[in-house]
Residue frames relative to the residue before (quaternion, step in Angstrom):
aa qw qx qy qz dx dy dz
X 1.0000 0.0000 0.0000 0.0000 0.00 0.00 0.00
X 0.7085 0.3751 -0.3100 0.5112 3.65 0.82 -0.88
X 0.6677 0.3792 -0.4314 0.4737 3.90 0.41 -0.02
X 0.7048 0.3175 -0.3725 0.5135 3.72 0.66 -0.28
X 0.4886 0.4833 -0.5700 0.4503 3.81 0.60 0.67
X 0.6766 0.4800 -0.3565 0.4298 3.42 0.69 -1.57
X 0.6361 0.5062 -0.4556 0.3628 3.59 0.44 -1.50
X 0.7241 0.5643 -0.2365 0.3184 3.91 0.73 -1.35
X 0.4536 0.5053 -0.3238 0.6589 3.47 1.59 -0.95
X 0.6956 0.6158 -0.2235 0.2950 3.69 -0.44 -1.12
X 0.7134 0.2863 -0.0925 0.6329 3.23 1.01 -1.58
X 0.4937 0.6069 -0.3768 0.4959 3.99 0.95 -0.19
X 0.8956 0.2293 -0.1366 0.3559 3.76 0.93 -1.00
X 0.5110 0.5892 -0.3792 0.4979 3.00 1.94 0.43
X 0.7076 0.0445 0.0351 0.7044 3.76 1.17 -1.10
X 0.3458 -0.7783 0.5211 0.0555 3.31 -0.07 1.81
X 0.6125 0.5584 -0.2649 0.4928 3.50 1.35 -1.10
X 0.3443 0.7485 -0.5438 0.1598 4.35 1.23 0.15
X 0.7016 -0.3559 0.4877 0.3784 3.05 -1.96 0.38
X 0.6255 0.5757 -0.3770 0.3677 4.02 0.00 -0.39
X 0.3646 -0.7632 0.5236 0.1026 3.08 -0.86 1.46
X 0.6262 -0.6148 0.3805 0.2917 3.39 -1.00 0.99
X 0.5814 0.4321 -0.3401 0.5996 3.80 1.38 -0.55
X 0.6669 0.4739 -0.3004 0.4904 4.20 0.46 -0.38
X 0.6068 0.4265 -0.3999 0.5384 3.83 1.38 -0.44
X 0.7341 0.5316 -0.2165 0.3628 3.57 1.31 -0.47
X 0.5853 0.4015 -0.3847 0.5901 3.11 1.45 -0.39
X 0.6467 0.6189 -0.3570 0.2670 3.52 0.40 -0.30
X 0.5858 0.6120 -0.1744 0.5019 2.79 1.76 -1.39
X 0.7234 0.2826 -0.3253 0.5395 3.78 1.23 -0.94
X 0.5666 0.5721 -0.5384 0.2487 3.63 0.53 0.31
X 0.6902 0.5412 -0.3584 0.3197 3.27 1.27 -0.87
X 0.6698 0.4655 -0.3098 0.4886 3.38 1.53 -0.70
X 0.6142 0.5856 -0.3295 0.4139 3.57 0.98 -0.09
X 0.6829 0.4607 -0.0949 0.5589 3.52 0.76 -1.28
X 0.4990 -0.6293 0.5015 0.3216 3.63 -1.19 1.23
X 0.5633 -0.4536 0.6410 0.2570 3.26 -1.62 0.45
X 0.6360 -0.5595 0.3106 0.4313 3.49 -1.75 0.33
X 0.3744 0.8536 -0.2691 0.2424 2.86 1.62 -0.95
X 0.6428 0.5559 0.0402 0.5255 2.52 0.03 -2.85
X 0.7018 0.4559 -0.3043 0.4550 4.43 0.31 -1.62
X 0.7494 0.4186 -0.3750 0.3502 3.74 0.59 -0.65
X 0.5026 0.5047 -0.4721 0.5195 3.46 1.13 -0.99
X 0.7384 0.3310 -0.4513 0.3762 3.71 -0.71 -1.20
X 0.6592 0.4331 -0.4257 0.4435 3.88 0.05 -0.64
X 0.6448 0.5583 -0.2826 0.4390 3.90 0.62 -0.81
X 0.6648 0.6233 -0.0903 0.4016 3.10 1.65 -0.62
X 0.5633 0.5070 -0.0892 0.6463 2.62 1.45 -1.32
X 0.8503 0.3015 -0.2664 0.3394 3.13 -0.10 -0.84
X 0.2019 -0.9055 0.2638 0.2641 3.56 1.84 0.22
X 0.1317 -0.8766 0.4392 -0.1464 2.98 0.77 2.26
X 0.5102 0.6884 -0.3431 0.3848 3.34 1.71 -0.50
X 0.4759 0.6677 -0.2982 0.4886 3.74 1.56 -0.56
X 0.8568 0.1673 -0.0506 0.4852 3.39 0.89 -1.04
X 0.8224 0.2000 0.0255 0.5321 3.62 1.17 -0.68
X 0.3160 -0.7709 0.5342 0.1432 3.85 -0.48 1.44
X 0.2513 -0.6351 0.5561 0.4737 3.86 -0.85 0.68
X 0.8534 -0.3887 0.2352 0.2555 2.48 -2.63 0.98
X 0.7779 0.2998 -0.2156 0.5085 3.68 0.61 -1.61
X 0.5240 0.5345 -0.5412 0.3831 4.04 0.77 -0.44
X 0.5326 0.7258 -0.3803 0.2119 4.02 0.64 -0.96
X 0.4086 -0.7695 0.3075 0.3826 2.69 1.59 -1.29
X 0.3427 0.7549 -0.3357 0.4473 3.08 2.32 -0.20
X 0.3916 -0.7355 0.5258 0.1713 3.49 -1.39 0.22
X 0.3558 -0.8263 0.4350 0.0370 3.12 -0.42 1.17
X 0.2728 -0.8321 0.4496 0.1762 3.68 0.15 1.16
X 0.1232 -0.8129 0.5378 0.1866 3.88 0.85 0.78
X 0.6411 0.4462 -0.4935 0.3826 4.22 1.01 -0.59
X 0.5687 0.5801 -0.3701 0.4507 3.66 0.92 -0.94
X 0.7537 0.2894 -0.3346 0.4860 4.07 0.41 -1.05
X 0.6843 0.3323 -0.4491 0.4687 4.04 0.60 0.41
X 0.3620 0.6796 -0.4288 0.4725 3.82 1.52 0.47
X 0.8007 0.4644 -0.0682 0.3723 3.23 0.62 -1.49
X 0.5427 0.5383 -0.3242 0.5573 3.27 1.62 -1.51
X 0.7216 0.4718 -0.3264 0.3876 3.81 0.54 -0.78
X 0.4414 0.7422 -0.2299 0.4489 3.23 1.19 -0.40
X 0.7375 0.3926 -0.0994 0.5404 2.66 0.28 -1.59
X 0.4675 0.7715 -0.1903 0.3872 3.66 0.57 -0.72
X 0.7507 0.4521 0.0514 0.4789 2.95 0.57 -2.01
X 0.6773 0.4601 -0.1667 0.5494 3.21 1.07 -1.47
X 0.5872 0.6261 -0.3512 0.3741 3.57 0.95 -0.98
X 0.6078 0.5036 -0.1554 0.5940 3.51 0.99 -1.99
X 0.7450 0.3609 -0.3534 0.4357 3.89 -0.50 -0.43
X 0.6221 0.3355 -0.5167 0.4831 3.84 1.01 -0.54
X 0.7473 0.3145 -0.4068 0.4208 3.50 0.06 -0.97
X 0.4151 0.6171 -0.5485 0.3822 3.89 0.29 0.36
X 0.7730 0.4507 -0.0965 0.4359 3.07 0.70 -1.55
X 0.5242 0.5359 -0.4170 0.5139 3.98 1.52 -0.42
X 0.7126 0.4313 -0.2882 0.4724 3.40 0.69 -1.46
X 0.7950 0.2841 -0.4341 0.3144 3.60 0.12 0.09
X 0.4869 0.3878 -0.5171 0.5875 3.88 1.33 0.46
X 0.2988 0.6441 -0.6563 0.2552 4.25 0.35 0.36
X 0.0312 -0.6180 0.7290 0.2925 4.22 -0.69 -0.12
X 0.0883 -0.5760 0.7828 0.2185 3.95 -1.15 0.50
């Protein structure tokens, strides 16, 4: 829901003249403010599913969260991601 608002908002202010219908810029527009975030989507599902019985969230625990290490890794990963599929596309025969 939040990437197809943005993508719709986005494409609305680059080529005002888009393919989106003024009733689809609106329903979108009330889904994003209506509908939970992922955020907001995990707690209620964590909830539900009363994970609190078995598992403490990450930052409530009280542990410390190395935010330079998880944007270390996310790059990482990344990197590692882009060199495999680098490395498919150039053993491809067309």
């Amino acid at each position: 829901m939040n990437y197809g608002r943005h993508a719709a908002v986005a494409s609305e202010k680059l080529a005002p003249e888009s393919q989106f219908s003024e009733s689809l810029l609106w329903l979108a527009d009330a889904g994003y403010w209506i509908l939970p975030k992922p955020a907001d989507l995990g707690m209620l599902v964590y909830n539900a599913l009363g994970a609190q019985d078995y598992f403490q969230p990450l930052i409530a625990s009280g542990l410390s969260v190395s935010f330079g290490l998880s944007i270390t890794t996310s790059l990482a990963f990344t990197v590692w991601l882009l060199w495999a599929a680098a490395r498919q596309f150039e053993s491809l025969d067309y």
